[in-house]
PyMOL Python script that loads the backbone (N, CA, C, O; Angstrom):
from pymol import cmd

cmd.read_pdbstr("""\
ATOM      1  N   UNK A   1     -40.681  57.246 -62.309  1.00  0.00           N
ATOM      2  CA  UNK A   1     -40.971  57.711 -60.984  1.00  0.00           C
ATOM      3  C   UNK A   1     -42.045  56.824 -60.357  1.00  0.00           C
ATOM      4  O   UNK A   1     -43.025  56.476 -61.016  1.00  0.00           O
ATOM      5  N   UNK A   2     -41.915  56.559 -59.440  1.00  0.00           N
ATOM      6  CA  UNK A   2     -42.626  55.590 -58.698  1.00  0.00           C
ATOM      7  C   UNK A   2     -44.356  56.425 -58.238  1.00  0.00           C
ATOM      8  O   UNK A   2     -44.557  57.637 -58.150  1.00  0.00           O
ATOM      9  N   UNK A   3     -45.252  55.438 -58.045  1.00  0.00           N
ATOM     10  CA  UNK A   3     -46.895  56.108 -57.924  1.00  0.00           C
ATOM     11  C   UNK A   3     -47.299  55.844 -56.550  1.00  0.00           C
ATOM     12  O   UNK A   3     -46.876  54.791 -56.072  1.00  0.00           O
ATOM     13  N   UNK A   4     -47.834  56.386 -56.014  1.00  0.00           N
ATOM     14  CA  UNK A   4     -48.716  56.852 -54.787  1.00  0.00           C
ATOM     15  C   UNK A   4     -50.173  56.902 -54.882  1.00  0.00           C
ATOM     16  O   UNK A   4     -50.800  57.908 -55.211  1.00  0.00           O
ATOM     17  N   UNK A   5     -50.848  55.403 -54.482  1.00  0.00           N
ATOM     18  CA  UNK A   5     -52.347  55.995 -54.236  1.00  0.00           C
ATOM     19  C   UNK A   5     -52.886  55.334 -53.194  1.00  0.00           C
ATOM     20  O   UNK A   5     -52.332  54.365 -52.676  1.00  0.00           O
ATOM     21  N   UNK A   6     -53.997  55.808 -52.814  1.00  0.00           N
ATOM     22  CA  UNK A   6     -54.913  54.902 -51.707  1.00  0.00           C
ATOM     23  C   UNK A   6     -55.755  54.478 -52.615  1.00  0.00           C
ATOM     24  O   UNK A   6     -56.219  55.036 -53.609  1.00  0.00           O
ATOM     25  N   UNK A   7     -55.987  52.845 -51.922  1.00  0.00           N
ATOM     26  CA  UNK A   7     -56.781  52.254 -52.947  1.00  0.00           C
ATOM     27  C   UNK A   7     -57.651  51.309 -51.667  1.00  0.00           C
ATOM     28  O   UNK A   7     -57.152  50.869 -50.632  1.00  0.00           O
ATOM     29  N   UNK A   8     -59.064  51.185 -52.126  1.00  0.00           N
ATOM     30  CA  UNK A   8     -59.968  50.663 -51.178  1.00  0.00           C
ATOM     31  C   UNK A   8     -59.744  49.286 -50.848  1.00  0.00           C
ATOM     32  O   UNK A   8     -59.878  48.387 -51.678  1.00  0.00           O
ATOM     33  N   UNK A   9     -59.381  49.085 -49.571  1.00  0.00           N
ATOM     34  CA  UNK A   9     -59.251  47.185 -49.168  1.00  0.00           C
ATOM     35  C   UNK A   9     -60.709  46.921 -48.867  1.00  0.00           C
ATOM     36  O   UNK A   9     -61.219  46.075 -49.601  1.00  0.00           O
ATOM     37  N   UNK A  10     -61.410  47.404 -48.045  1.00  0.00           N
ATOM     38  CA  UNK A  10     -62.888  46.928 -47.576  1.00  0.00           C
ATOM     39  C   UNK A  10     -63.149  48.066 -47.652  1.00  0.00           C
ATOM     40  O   UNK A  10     -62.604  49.167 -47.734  1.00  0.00           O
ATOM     41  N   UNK A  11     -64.995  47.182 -47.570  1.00  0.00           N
ATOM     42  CA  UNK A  11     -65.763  48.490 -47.217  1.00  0.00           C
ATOM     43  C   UNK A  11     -66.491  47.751 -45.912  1.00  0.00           C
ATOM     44  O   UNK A  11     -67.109  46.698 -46.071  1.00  0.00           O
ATOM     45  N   UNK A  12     -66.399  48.219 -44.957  1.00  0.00           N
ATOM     46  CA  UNK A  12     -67.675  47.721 -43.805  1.00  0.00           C
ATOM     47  C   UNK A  12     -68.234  48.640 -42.917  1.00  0.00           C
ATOM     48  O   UNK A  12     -68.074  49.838 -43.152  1.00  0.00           O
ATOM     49  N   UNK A  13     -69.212  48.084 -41.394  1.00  0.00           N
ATOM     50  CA  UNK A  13     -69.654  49.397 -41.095  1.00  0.00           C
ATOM     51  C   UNK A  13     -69.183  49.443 -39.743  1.00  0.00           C
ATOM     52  O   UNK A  13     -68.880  48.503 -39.008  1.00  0.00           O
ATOM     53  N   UNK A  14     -69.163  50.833 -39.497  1.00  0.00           N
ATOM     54  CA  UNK A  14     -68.683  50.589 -37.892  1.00  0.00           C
ATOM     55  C   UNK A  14     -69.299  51.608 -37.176  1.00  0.00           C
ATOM     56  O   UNK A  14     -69.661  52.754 -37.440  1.00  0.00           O
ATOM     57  N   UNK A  15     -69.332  50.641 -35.864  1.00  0.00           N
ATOM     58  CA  UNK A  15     -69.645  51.009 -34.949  1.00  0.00           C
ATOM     59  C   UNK A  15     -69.282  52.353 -34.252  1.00  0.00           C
ATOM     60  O   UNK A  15     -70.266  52.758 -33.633  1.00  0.00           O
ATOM     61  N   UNK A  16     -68.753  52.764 -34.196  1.00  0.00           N
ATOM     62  CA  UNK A  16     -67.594  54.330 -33.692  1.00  0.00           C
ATOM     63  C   UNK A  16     -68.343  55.334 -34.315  1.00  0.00           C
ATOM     64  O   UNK A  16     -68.798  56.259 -33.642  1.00  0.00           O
ATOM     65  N   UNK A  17     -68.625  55.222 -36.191  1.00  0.00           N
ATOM     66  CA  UNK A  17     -68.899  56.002 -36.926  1.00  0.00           C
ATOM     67  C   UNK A  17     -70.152  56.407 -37.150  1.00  0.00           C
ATOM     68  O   UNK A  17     -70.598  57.544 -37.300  1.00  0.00           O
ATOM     69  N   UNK A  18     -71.029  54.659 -37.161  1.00  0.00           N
ATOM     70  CA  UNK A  18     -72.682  55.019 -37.260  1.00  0.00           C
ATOM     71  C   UNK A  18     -72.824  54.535 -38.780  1.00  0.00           C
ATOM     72  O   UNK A  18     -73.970  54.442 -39.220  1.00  0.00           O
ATOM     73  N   UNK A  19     -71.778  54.229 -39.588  1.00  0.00           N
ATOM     74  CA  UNK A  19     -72.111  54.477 -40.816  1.00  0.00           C
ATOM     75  C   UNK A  19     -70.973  53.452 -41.668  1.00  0.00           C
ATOM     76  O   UNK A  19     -69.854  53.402 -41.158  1.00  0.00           O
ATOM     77  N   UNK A  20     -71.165  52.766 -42.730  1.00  0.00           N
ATOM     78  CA  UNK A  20     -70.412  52.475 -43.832  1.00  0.00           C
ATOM     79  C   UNK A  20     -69.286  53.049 -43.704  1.00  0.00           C
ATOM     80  O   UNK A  20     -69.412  54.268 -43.580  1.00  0.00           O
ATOM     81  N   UNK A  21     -67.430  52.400 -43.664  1.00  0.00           N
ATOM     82  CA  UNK A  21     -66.456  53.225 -43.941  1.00  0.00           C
ATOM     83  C   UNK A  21     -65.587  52.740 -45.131  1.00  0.00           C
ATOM     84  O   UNK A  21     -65.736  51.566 -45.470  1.00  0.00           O
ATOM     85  N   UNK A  22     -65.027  53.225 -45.555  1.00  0.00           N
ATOM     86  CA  UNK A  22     -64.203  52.518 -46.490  1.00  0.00           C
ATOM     87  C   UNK A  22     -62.740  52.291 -45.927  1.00  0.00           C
ATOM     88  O   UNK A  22     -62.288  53.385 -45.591  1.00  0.00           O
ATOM     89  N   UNK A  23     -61.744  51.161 -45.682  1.00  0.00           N
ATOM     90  CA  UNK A  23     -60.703  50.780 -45.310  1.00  0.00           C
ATOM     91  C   UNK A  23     -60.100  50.755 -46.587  1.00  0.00           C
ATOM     92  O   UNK A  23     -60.400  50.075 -47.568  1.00  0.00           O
ATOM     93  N   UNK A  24     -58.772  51.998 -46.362  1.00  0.00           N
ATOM     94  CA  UNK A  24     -58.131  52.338 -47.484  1.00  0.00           C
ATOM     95  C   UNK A  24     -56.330  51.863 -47.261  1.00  0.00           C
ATOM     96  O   UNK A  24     -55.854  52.090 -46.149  1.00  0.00           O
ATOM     97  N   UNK A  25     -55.565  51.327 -48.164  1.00  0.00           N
ATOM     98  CA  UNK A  25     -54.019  51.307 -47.841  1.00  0.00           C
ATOM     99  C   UNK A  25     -53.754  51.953 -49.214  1.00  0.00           C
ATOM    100  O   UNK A  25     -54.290  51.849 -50.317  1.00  0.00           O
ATOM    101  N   UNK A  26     -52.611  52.736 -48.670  1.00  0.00           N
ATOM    102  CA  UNK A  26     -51.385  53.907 -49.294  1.00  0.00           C
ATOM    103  C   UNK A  26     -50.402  52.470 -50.406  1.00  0.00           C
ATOM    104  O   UNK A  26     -49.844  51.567 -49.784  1.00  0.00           O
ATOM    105  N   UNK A  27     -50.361  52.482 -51.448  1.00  0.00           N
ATOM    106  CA  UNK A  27     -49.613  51.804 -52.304  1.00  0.00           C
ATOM    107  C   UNK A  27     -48.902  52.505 -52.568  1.00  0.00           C
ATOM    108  O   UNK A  27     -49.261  53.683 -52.546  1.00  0.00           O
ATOM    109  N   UNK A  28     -47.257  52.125 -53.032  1.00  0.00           N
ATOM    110  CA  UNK A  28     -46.456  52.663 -53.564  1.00  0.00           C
ATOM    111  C   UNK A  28     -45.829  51.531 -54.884  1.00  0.00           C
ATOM    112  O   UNK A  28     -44.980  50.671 -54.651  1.00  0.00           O
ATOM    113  N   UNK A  29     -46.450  51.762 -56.246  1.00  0.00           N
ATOM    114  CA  UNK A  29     -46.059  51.200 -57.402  1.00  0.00           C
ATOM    115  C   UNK A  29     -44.624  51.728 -57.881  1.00  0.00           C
ATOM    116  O   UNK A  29     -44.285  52.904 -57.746  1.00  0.00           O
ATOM    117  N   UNK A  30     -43.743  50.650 -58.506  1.00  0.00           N
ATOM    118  CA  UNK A  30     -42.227  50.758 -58.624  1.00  0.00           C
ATOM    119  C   UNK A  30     -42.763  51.885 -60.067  1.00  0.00           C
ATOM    120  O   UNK A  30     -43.872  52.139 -60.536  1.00  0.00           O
ATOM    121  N   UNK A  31     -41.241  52.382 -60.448  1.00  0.00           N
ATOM    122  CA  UNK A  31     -40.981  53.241 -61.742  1.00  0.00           C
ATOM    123  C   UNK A  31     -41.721  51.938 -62.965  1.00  0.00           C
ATOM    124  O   UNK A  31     -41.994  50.773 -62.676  1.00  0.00           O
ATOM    125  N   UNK A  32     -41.855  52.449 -63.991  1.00  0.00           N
ATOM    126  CA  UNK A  32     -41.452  51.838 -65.217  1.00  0.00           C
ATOM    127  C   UNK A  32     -40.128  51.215 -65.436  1.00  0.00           C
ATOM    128  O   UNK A  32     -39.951  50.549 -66.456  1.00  0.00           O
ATOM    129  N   UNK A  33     -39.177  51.374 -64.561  1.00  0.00           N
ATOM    130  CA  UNK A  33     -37.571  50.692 -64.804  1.00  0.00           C
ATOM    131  C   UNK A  33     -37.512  49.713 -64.247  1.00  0.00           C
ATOM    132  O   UNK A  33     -36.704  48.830 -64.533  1.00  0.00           O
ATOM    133  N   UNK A  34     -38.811  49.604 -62.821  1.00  0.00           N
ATOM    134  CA  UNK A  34     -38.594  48.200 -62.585  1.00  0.00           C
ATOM    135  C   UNK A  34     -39.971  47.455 -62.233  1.00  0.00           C
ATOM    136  O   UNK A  34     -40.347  47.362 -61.065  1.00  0.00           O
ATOM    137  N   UNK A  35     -40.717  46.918 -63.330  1.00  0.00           N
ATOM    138  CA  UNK A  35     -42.067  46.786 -63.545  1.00  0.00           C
ATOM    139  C   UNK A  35     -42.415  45.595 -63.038  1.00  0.00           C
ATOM    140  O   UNK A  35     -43.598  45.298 -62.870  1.00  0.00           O
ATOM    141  N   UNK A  36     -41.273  44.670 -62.697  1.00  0.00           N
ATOM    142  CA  UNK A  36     -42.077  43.521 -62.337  1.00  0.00           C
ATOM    143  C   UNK A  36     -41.661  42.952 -60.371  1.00  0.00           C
ATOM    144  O   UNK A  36     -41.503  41.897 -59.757  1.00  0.00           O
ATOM    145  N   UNK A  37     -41.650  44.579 -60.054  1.00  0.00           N
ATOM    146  CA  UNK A  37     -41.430  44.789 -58.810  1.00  0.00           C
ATOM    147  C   UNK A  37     -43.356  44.604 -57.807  1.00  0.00           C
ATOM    148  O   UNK A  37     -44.287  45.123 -58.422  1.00  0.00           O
ATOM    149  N   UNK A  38     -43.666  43.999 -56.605  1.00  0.00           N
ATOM    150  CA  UNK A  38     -45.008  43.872 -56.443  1.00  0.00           C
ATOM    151  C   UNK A  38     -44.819  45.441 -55.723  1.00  0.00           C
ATOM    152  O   UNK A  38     -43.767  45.989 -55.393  1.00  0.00           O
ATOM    153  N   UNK A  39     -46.306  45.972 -55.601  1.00  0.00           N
ATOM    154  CA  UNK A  39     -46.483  47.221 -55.252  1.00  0.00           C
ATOM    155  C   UNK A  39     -46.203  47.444 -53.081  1.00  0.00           C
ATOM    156  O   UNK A  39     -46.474  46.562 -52.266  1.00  0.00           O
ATOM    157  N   UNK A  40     -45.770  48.495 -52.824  1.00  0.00           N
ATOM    158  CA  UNK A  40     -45.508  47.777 -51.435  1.00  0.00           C
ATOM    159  C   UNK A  40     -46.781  48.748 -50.806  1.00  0.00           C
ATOM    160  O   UNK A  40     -47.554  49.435 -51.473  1.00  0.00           O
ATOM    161  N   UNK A  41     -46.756  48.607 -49.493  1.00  0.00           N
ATOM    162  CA  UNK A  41     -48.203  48.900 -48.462  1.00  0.00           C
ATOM    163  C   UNK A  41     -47.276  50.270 -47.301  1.00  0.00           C
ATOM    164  O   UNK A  41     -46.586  49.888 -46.356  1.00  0.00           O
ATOM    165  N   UNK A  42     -47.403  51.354 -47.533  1.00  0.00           N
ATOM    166  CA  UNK A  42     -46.698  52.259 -46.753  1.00  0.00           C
ATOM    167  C   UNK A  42     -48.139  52.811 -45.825  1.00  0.00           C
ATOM    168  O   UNK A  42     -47.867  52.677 -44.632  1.00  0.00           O
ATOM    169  N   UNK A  43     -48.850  53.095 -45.916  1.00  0.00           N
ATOM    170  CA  UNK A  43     -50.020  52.746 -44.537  1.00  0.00           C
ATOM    171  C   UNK A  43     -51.564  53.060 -44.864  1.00  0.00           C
ATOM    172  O   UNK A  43     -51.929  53.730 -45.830  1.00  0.00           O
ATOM    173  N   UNK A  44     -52.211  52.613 -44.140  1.00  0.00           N
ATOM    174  CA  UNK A  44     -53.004  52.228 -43.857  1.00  0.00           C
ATOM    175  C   UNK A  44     -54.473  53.598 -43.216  1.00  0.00           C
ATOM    176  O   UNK A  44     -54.018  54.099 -42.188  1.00  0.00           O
ATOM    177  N   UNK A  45     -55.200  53.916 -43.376  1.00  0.00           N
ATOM    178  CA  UNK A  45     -56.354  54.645 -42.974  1.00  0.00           C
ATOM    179  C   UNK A  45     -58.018  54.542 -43.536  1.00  0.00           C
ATOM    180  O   UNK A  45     -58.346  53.901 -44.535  1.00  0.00           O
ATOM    181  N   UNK A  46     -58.792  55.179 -42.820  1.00  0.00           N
ATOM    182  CA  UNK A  46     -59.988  54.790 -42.872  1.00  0.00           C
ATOM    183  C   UNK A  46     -60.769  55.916 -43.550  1.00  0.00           C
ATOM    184  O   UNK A  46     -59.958  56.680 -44.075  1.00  0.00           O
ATOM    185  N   UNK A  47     -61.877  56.266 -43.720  1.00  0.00           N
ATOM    186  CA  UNK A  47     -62.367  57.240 -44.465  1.00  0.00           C
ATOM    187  C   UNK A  47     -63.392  57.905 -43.685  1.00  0.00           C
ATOM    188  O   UNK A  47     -64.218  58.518 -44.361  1.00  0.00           O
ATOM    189  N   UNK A  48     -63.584  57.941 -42.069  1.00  0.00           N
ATOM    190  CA  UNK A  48     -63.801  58.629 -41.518  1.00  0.00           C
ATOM    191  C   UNK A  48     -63.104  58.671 -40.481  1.00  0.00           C
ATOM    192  O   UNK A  48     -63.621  58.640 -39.364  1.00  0.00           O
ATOM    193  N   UNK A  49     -61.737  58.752 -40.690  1.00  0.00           N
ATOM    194  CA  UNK A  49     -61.072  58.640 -39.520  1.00  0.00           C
ATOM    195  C   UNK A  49     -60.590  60.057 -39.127  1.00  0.00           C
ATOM    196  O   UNK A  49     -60.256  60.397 -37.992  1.00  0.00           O
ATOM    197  N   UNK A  50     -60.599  60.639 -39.963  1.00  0.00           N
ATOM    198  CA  UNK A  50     -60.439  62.534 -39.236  1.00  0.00           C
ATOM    199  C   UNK A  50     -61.941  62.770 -37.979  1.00  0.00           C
ATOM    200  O   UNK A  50     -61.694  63.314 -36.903  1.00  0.00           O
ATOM    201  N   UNK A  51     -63.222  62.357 -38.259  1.00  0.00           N
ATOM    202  CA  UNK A  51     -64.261  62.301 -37.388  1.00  0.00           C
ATOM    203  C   UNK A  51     -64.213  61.497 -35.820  1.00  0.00           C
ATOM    204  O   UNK A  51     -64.692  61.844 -34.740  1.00  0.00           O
ATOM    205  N   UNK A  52     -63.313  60.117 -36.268  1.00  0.00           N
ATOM    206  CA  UNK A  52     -63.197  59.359 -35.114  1.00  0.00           C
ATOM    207  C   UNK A  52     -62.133  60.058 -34.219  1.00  0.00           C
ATOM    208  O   UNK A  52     -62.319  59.869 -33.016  1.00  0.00           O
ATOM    209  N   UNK A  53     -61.294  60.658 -34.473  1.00  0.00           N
ATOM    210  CA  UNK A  53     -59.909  61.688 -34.151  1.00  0.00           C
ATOM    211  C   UNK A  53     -60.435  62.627 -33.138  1.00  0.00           C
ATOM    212  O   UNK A  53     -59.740  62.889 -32.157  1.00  0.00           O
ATOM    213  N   UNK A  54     -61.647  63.176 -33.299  1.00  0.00           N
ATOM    214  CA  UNK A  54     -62.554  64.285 -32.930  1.00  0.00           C
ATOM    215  C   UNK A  54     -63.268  63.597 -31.346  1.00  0.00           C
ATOM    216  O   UNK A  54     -63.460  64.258 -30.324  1.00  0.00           O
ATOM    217  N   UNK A  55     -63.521  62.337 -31.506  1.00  0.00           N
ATOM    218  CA  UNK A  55     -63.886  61.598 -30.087  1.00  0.00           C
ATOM    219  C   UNK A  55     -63.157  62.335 -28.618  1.00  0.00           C
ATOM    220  O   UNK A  55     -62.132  63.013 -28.684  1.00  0.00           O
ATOM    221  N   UNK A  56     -63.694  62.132 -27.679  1.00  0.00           N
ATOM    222  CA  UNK A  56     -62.931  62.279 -26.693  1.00  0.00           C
ATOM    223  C   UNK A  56     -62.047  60.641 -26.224  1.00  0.00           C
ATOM    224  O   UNK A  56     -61.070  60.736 -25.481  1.00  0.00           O
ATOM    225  N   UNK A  57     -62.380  59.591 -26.596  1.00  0.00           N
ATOM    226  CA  UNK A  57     -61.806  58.527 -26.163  1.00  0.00           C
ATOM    227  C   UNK A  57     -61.322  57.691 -27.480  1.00  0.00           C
ATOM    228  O   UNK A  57     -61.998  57.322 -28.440  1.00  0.00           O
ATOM    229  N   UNK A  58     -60.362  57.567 -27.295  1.00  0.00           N
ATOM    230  CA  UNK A  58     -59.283  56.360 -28.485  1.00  0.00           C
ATOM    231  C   UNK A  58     -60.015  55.313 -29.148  1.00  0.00           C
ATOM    232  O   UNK A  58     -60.331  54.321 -28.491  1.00  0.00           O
ATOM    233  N   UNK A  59     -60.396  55.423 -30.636  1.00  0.00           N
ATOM    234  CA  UNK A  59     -60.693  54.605 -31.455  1.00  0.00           C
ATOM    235  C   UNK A  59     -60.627  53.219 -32.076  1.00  0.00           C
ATOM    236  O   UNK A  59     -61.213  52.189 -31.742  1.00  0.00           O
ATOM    237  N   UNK A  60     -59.749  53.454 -33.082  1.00  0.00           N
ATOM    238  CA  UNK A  60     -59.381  51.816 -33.822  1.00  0.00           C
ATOM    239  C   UNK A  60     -57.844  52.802 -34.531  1.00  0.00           C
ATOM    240  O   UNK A  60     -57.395  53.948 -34.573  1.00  0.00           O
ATOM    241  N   UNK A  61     -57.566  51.557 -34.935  1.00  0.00           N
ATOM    242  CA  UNK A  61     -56.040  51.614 -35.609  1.00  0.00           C
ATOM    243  C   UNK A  61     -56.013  52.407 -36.588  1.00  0.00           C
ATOM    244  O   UNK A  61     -55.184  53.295 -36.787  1.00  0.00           O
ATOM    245  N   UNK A  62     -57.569  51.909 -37.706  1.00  0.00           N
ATOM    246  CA  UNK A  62     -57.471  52.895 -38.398  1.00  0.00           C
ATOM    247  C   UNK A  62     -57.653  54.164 -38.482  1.00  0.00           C
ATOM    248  O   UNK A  62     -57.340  54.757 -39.515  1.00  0.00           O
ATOM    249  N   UNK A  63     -58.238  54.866 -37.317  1.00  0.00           N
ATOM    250  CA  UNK A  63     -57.790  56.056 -36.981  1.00  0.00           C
ATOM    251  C   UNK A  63     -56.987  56.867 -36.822  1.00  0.00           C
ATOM    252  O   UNK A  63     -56.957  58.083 -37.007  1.00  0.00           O
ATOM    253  N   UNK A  64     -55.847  55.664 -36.220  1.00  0.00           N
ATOM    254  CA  UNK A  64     -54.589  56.149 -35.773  1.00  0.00           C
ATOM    255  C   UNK A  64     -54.602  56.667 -34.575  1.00  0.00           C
ATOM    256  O   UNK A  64     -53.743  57.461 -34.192  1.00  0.00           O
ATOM    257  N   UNK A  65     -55.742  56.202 -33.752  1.00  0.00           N
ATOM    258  CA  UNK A  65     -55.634  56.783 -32.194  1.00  0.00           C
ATOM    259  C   UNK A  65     -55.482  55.331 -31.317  1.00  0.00           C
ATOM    260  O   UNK A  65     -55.331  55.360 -30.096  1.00  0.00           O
ATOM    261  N   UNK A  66     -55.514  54.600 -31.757  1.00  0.00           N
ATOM    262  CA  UNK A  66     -55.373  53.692 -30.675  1.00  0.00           C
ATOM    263  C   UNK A  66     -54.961  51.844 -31.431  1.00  0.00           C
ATOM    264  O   UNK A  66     -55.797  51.000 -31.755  1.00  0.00           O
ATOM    265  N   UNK A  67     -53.839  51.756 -31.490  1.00  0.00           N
ATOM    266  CA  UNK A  67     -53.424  50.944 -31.917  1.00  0.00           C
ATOM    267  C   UNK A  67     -53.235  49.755 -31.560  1.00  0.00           C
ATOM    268  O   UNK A  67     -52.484  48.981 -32.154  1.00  0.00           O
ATOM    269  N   UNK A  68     -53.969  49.450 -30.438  1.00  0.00           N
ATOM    270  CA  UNK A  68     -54.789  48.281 -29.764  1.00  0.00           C
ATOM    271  C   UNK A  68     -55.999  47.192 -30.245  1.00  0.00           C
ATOM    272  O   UNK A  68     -56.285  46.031 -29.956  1.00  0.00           O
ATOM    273  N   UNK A  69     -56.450  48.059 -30.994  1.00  0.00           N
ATOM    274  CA  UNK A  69     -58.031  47.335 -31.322  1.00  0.00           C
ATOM    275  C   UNK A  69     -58.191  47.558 -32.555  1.00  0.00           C
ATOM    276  O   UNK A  69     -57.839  48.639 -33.027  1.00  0.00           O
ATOM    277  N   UNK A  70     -58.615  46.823 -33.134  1.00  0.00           N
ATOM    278  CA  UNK A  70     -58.501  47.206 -34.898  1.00  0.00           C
ATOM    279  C   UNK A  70     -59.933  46.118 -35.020  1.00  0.00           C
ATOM    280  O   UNK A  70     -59.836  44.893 -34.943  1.00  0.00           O
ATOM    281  N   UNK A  71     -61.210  46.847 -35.219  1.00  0.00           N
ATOM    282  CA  UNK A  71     -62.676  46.199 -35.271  1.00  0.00           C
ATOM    283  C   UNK A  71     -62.905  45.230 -36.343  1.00  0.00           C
ATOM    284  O   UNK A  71     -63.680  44.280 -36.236  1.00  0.00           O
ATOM    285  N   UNK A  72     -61.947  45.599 -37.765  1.00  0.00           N
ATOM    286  CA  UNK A  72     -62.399  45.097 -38.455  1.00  0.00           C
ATOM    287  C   UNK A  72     -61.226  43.944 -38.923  1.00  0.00           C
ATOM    288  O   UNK A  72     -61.192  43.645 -40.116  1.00  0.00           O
ATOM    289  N   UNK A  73     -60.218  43.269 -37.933  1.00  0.00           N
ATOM    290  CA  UNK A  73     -59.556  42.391 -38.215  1.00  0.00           C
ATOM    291  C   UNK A  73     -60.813  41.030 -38.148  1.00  0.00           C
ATOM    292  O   UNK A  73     -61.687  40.904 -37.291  1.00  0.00           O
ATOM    293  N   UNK A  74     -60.532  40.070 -39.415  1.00  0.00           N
ATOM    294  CA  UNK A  74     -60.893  38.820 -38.991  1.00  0.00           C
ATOM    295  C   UNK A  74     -60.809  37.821 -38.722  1.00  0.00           C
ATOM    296  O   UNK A  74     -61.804  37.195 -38.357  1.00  0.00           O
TER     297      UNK A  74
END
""", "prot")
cmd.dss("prot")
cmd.show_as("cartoon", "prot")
cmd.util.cbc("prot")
cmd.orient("prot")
């Protein structure tokens, strides 16, 4: 059966939050039947992004409110 986790890409700080966030992507690892499959990227979120949600005005991508601006591309 295939695995499911979020696993930390960065850590940086942002501006929106005030604070350190951690930039997390959703992996999906193949079964044991097919092991030398690479793991794929099903999405993407931030670790205070339920708080940024709470804003009255549209965030960053990793929020998922506004898929325009993403702060921490480099």
């Amino acid at each position: 059966m295939a695995e499911l986790i979020w696993e930390v890409s960065k850590i940086s700080f942002c501006e929106h939050a005030g604070r350190e966030v951690a930039l997390e992507t959703r992996l999906v690892y193949p079964s044991e039947l097919l092991p030398d499959q690479p793991p794929r990227v099903t999405g993407h979120r931030c670790s205070q992004g339920m708080a940024c949600n709470q804003f009255e005005k549209p965030t960053c991508v990793w929020a998922g409110t506004n898929p325009d601006y993403d702060p921490f591309a480099v």
